[in-house]
C-alpha positions in Angstrom: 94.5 87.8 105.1 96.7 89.9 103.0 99.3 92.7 105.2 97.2 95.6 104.5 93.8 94.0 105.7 96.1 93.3 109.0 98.1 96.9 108.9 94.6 98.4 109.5 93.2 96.3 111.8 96.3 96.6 113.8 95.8 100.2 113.6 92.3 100.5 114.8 93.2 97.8 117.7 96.0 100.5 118.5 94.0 103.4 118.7 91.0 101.7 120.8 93.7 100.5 122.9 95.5 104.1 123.5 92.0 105.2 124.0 91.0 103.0 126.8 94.1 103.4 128.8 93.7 107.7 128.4 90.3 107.0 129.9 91.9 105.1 133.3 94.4 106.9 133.3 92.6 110.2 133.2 90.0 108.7 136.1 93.2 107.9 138.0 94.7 110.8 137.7 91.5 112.6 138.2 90.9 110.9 141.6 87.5 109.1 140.3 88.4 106.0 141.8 84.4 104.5 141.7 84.3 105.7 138.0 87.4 103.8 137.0 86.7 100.8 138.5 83.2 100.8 137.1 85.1 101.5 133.8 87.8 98.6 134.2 84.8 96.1 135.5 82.8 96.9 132.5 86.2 96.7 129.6 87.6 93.7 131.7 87.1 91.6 128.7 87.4 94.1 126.1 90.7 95.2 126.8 92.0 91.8 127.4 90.8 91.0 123.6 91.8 94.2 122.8 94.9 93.5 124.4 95.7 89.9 122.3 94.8 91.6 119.0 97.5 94.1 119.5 100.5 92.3 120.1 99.1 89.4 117.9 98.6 91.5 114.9 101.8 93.7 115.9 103.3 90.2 115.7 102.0 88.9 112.5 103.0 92.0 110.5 106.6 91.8 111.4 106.6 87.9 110.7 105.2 89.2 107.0 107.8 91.8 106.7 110.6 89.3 107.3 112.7 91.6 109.3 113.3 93.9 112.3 114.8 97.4 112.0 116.0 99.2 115.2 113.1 101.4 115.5 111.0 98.2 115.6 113.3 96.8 118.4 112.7 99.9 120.4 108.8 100.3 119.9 108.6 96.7 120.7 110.7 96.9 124.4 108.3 100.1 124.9 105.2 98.6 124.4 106.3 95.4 126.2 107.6 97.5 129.3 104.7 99.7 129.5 102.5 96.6 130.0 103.7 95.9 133.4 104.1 99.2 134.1 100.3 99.6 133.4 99.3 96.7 135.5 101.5 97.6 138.8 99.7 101.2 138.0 96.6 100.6 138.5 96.6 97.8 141.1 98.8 100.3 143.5 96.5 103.5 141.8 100.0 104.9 141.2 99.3 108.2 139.1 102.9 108.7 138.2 103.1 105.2 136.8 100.0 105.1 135.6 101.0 108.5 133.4 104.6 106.6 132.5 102.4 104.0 130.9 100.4 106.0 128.8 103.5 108.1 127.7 105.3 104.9 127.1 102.1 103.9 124.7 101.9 107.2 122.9 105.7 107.8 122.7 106.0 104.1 120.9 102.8 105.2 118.9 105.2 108.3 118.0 107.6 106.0 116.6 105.7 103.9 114.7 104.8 107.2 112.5 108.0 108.4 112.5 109.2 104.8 110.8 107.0 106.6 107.8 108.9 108.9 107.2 111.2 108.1 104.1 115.3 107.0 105.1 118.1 107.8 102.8 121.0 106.0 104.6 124.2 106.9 103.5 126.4 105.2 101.6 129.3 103.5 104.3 133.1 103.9 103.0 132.0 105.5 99.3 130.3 101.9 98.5 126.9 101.8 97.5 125.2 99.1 98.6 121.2 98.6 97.0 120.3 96.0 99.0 120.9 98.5 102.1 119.4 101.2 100.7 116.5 98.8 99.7 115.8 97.1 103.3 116.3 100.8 104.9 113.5 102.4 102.8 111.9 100.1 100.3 111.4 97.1 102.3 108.2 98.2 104.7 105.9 98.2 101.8 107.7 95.8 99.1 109.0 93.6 101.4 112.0 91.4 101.7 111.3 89.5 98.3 109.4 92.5 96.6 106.0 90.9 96.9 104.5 92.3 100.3 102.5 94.9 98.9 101.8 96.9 101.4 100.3 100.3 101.0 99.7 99.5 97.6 103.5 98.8 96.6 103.8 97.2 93.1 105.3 93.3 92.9 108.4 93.7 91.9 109.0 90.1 91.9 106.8 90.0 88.8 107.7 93.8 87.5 109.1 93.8 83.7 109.7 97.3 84.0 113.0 98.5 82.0 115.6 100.0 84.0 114.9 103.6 82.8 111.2 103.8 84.3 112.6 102.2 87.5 115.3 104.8 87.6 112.4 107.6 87.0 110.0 105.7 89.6 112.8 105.9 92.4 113.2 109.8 92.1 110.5 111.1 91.4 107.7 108.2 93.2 104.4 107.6 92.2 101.1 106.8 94.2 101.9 106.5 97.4 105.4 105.9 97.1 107.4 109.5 98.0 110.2 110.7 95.5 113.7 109.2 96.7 115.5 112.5 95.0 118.1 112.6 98.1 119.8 109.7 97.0 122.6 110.3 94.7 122.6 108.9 90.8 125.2 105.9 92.2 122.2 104.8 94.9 119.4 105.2 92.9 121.5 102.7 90.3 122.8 100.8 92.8 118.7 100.0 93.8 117.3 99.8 91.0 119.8 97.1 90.2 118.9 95.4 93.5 115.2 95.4 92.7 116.1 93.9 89.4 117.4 90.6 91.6 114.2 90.4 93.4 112.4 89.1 89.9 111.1 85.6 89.6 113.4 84.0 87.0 
């Protein structure tokens, strides 16, 4: 199964998952106590395997992308914190947990599409590092070798694309790569010249 096949199913798991716990929450919070535990009797098993497929999919897509960013770190201790917090929610009927929880869930959601968002780190003591620049903006959809190909990305352990066209690719994107025109001419070099180590000799 190939990273964008899983990227989507992760997705949809995500969003039926956010969507089941608005529901209880909502019926908690709402004081429907019969209606949410008809709800949670009927979704027992559903949510479990709706449950697994999250954090196993979540899972399988980092172990694909070959690293772990700090906004990864962080979306991970929310989602894995909010669990419990869920659990001890609705066994006590705590509202105030049980809205924690969800706000957890929707604020690591938050995260996850703010990681789309395109990075220019800079440059630490005037060096210009590509490989940094790379792993901080590139590395999501290329991945660590250049051959992930997520959201489309290109090979770029196979690419025989002069340095030029690399150059013009990096500032001004194409598909659904954005434009990188914040970085300076020294960073998009100094990438370019990374990506250029990431082909199979």
């Amino acid at each position: 199964m190939n990273f964008d096949t899983i990227k989507l199913t992760h997705v949809v798991v995500v969003n039926v998952f956010i969507l089941i716990y608005l529901i209880k929450t909502v019926l908690l919070v709402a004081n429907k106590p019969t209606s949410l535990q008809r709800f949670t009797r009927v979704f027992k098993i559903p949510e479990m395997i709706i449950s697994v497929l999250f954090l196993a999919t979540g899972i399988w897509m980092i172990a694909l992308l070959g690293t772990l960013q700090t906004l990864l770190i962080v979306k991970i201790v929310i989602v894995l914190t909010s669990i419990p917090v869920a659990i001890i929610a609705f066994k006590k009927q705590n509202k105030m947990l049980a809205v924690l929880a969800f706000v957890m869930i929707i604020g690591a959601y938050g995260m996850a599409e703010m990681s789309k968002i395109p990075k220019v780190k800079a440059s630490a003591n005037g060096v210009v590092d590509g490989q940094d620049i790379y792993k901080n903006n590139c590395q999501n959809c290329h991945g660590a070798k250049g051959n992930l190909g997520n959201n489309g990305a290109k090979d770029l352990s196979l690419s025989s694309m002069d340095h030029n066209s690399e150059l013009s690719i990096i500032n001004n994107g194409k598909n659904m790569m954005p434009a990188y025109d914040k970085l300076s001419d020294a960073e998009r070099e100094a990438v370019a010249t990374y990506v250029e180590t990431l082909r199979l000799k």
